[in-house]
C-alpha positions as CSV (number, residue, x, y, z in Angstrom):
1,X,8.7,227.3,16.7
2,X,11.0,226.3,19.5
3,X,14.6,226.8,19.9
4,X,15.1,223.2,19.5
5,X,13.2,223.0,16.0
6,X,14.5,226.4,14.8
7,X,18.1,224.7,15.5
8,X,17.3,221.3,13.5
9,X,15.8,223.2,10.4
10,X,19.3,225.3,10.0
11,X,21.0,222.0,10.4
12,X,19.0,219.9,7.7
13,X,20.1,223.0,5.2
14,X,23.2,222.7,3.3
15,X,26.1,224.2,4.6
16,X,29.1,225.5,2.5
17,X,29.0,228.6,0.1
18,X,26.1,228.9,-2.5
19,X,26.9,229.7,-6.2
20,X,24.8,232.0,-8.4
21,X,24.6,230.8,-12.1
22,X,23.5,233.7,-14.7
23,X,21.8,232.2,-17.6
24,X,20.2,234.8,-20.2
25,X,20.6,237.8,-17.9
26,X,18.4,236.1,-14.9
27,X,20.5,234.3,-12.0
28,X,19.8,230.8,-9.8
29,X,21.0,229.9,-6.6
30,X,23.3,227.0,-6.9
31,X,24.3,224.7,-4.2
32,X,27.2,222.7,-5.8
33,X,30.9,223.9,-7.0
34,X,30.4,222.1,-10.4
35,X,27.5,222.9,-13.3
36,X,27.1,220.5,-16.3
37,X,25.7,221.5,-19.6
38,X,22.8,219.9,-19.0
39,X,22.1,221.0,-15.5
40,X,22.2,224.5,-17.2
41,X,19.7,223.8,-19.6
42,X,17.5,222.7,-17.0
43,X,17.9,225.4,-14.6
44,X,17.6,228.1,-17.5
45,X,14.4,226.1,-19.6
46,X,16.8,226.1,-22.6
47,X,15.9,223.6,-25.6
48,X,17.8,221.0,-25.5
49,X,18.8,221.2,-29.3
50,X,20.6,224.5,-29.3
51,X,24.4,225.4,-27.8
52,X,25.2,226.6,-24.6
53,X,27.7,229.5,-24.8
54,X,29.8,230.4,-21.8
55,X,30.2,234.2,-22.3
56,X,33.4,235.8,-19.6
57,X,31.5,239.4,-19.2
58,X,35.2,240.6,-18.2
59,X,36.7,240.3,-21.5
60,X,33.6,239.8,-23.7
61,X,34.9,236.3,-25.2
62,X,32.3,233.6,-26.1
63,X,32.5,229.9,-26.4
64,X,30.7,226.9,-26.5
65,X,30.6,224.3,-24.1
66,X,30.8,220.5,-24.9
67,X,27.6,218.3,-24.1
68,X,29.2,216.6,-21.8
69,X,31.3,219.6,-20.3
70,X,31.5,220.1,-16.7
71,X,31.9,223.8,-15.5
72,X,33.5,225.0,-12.0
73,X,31.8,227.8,-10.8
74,X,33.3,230.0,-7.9
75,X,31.7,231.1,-4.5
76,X,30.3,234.6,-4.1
77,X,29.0,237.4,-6.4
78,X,31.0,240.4,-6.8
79,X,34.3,238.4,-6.5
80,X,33.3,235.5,-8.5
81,X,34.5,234.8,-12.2
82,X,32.5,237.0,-14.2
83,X,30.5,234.6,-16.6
84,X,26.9,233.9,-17.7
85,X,25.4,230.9,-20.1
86,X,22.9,231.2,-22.9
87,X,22.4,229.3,-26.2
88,X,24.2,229.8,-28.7
């Protein structure tokens, strides 16, 4: 690969910070600052019939997102908000 070529593939990638969602114990690479509950399911193979819980592993609390909520997720890992998704 030339310089040339090395430099265009860095440029087609995304640029900005890269989020890590943790759903059920396993984490994804997420480009965006925003997750729906659906894009959740998705990315964690969840059924589409059962709750998704947003658990904060700081404090231990649990609740359940609305279909149709939109969650902001934070830049980084060891800084981030500490929270992971499964169903409920």
């Amino acid at each position: 690969m030339t310089a040339v070529a090395a430099q265009l593939a860095r440029e087609d990638k995304p640029h900005g910070p890269m989020f890590n969602v943790n759903i059920e114990g396993k984490e994804y690479a997420w480009d965006r600052e925003t997750i729906t509950v659906p894009e959740i399911r998705a990315l964690g193979s969840l059924p589409s019939d059962t709750p998704v819980l947003e658990i904060n592993l700081q404090d231990n609390t649990e609740r359940t997102l609305a279909e149709n909520e939109v969650v902001e997720l934070k830049p980084g890992h060891g800084f981030a908000k500490k929270v992971r998704f499964q169903r409920g």
